[in-house]
Structure formats: C-alpha cells, structure tokens
C-alpha positions in Angstrom: 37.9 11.1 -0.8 35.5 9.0 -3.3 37.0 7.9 -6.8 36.6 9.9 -9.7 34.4 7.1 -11.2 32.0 7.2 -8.3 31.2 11.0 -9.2 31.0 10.4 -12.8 28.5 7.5 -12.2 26.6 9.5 -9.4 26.2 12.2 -12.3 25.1 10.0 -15.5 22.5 8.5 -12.6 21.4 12.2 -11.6 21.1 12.8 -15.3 19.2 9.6 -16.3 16.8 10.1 -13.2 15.7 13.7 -14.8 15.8 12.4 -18.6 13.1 9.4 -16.4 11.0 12.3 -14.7 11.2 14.6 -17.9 10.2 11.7 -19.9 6.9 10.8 -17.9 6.1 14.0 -17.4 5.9 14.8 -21.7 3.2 11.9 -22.1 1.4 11.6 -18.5 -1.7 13.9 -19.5 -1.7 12.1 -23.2 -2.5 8.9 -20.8 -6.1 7.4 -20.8 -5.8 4.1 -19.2 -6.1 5.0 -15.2 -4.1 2.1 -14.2 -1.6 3.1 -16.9 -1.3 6.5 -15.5 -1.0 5.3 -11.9 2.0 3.1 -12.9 3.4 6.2 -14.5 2.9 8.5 -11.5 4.3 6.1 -8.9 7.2 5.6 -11.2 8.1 9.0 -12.2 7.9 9.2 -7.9 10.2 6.3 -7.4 12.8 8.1 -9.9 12.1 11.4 -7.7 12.7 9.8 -4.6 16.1 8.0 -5.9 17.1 12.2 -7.6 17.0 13.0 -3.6 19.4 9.8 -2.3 21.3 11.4 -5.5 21.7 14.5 -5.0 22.5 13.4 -1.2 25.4 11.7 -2.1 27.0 14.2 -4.6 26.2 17.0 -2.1 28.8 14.6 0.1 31.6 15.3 -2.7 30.7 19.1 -3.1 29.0 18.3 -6.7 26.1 19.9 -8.6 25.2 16.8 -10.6 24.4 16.8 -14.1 21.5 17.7 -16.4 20.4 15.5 -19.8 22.0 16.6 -22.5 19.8 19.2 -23.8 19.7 18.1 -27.4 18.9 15.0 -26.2 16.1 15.6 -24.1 14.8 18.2 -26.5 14.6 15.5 -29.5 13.3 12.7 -27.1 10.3 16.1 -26.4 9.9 16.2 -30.4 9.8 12.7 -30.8 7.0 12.6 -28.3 5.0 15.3 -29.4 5.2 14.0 -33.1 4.4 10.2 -32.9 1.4 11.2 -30.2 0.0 13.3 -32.7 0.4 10.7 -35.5 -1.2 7.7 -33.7 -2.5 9.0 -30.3 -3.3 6.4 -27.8 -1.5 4.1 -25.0 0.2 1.8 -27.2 1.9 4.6 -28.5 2.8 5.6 -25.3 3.8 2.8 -24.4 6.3 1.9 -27.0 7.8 5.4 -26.1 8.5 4.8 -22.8 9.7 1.4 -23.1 12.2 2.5 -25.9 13.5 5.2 -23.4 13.5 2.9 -20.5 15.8 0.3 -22.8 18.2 3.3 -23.7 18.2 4.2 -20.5 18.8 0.9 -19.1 21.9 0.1 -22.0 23.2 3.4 -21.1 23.4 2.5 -17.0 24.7 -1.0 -17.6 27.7 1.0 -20.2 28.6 3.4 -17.2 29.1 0.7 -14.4 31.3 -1.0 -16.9 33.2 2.5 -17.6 33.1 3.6 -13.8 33.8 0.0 -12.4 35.9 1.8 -9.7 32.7 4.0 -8.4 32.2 3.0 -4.7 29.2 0.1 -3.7 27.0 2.9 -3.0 26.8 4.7 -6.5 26.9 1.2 -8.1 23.9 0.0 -5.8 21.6 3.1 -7.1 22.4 2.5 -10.7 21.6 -0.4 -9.9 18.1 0.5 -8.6 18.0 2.7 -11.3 18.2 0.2 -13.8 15.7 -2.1 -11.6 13.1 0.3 -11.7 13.4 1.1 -15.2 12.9 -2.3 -16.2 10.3 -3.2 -13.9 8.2 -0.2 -16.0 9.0 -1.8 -19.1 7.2 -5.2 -17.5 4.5 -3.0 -16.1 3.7 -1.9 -18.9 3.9 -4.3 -21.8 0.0 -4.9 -21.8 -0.4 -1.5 -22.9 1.8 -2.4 -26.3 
C-alpha cells in the first residue's frame, strides 16, 4: 500500500501537468515565431506524455487524480487573454509562460518538501516535471 504522501504528490503533479497543457494550449495560436511554437508543441507533448505515466500510477492506487483549481486556471485564462490583447506578440508570450513555469516549478519543489514520504517513483516524475518546466523557461528566454 503506497503512503498517503505519494498519492497527494501523484495528484498536485496530475494537476500541474493539466494547468502545463491548459496553459500552452490558451497562447499556442497567438504564437508567430515557428520555432517558438515548435518548442511549445513538443513541450505541451512532453507534459502529455508524463499526464499518461501519471495517471498510470494513480490508476495503481485506485485514484482519479486531480484537476487545477478552477479559479486558478480560470484567472491564469483571463490573464492571458488580457495582456495578449494589450501588447500582442512573443515577448508577451513569453513572459507568460515563463511566469507560470516558475509558479509551477516553486509549487513542485513545495510538495516534495510537504510529501517527503511519497515513494522514489512519484518523486522522480515531479522531478521530471520540474526538469521540463525549467528547461522551457531556457528554451525560451530569447523570445523575452
């Protein structure tokens, strides 16, 4: 039977994968740089890939995951929508997507401090998680 801390981080990773994929998905078609959108794509692919080995593993402990927290993910949306509108363009893009990536990365590195008795498996994809979150941030810093 896995510790309670290895479901809770298995869920805040399910949830920070979809808060990823929703997040790439509200600015993809605002994209005009081709390289810019092909780093996107392959990312918001990567996080898709690492939802599956997610849901995998909580399908293990008889567990349905967990969405973002709607208001969240709903003002994150707004945000979007307003600041593209304001000052359309990449670098705008850009600075969004880093600024969730660094929430999203401060958030992870919290819950493997909170859940330090989650099992080596849930740690290693928050792990990966947080990797691949920060190697879009380096990706895309020309675009800022």
């Amino acid at each position: 039977m896995p510790s309670e801390d290895t479901i809770k981080l298995l869920r805040e990773c399910n949830a920070g994968v979809k808060m990823g994929i929703a997040s790439i998905d509200d600015v993809l078609d605002k994209v005009t740089d081709d390289t810019f959108k092909s780093l996107l794509t392959t990312c918001k692919q990567e996080h898709s890939k690492l939802d599956d080995e997610i849901k995998t593993e909580l399908d293990k402990f008889g567990d349905d995951g967990k969405e973002p927290n709607p208001l969240a993910k709903g003002m994150s949306h707004m945000k979007t929508d307003v600041k593209t509108m304001m000052e359309p363009g990449d670098q705008t893009i850009a600075d969004l997507i880093t600024e969730g990536c660094n929430m999203g990365v401060k958030s992870l590195r919290r819950y493997l401090n909170q859940y330090s008795l989650a099992d080596a498996t849930a740690k290693g994809i928050a792990q990966r998680l947080i990797q691949l979150e920060k190697q879009l941030t380096d990706d895309i810093a020309i675009y800022l």
